[in-house]
C-alpha positions in Angstrom: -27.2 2.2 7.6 -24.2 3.3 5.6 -20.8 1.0 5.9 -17.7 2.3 4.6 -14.5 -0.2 3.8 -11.0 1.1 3.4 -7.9 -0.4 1.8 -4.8 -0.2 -0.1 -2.9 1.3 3.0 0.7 -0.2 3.9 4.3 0.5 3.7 6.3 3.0 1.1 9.7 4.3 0.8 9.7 7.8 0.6 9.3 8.8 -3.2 6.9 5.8 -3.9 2.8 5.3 -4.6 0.1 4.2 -2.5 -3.2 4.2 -3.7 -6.4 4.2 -1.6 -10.2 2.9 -2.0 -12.9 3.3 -0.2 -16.2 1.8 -1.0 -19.5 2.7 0.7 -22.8 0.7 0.8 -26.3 1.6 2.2 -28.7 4.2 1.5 -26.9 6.6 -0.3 -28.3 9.8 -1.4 -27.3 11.2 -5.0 -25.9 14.6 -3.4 -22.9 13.7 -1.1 -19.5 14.7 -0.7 -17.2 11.6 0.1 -13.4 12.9 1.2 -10.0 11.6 3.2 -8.9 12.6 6.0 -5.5 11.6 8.0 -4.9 12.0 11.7 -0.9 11.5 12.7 0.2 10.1 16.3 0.2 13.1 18.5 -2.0 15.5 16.0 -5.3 15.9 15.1 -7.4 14.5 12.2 -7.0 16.8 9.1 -8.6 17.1 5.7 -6.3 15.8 2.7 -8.8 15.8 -0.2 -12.9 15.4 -1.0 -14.9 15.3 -3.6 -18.6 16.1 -4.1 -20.8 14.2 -6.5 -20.8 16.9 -8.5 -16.9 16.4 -9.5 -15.9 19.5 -7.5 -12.7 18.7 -5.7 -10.2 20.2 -2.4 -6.9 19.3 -1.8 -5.1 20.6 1.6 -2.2 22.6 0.1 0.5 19.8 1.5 -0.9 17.2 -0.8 -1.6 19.5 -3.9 0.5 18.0 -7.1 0.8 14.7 -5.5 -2.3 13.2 -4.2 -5.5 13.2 -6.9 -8.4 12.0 -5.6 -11.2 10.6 -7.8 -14.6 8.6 -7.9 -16.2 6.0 -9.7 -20.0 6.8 -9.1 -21.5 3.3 -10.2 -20.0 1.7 -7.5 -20.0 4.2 -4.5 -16.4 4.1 -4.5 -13.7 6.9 -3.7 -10.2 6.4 -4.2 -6.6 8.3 -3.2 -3.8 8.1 -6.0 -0.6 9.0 -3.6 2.3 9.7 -5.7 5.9 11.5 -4.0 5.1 10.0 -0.8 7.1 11.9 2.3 7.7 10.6 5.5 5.0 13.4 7.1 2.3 11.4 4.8 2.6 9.1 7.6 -0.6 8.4 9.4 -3.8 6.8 9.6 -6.0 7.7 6.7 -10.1 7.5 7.2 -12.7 8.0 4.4 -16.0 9.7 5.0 -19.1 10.2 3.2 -21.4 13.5 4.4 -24.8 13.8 2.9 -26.3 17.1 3.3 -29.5 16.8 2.7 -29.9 14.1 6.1 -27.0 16.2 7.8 -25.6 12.3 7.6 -21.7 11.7 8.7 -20.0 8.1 8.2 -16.6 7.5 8.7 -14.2 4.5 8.0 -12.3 2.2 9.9 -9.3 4.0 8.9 -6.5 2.5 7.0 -2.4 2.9 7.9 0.1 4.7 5.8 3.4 4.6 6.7 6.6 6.3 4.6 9.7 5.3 6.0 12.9 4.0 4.6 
């Protein structure tokens, strides 16, 4: 069984930094692709950013030159580096880890972001 934690999430004036982990434990195969996603009150869950273990990376074009996201591989971790922070960041941000190879999907607990002045 694959467990996936989340923090880091909280409050932010517009303009400010957040930054996100997510660690996952379990049986993990080598070839995965662990992402974020957001979903906001009222609209549905969308893709912000993943990254394969292969390094290869996708933004969604509203987060592009602001969000980078990143892995550190020895410890099954992904993380979200937020920077410019706008009010329509706002939202509940889940990580999830696919594995291909067992058509596995895990998902987080998901962790709140909120941009307000």
């Amino acid at each position: 069984q694959v467990q996936l934690v989340e923090s880091g999430g909280g409050l932010v004036q517009p303009g400010g930094s957040l930054r996100l982990s997510c660690a996952a434990s379990g049986v993990i195969f080598s070839i995965n692709i662990m992402g974020w996603y957001r979903q906001a009150p009222g609209k549905q869950r969308e893709l912000v950013a993943i990254v394969s273990s292969g390094g290869n990376t996708n933004y969604a074009d509203s987060v592009k030159g602001r969000f980078t996201i990143s892995r550190e591989y020895a410890k099954d971790t992904v993380y979200l580096q937020m920077n410019n922070l706008k009010p329509e960041d706002t939202a509940v941000y889940y990580c999830r880890l696919e594995m291909p190879s067992t058509k596995s999907d895990y998902w987080g607990q998901g962790t709140q972001v909120t941009v307000s002045s």
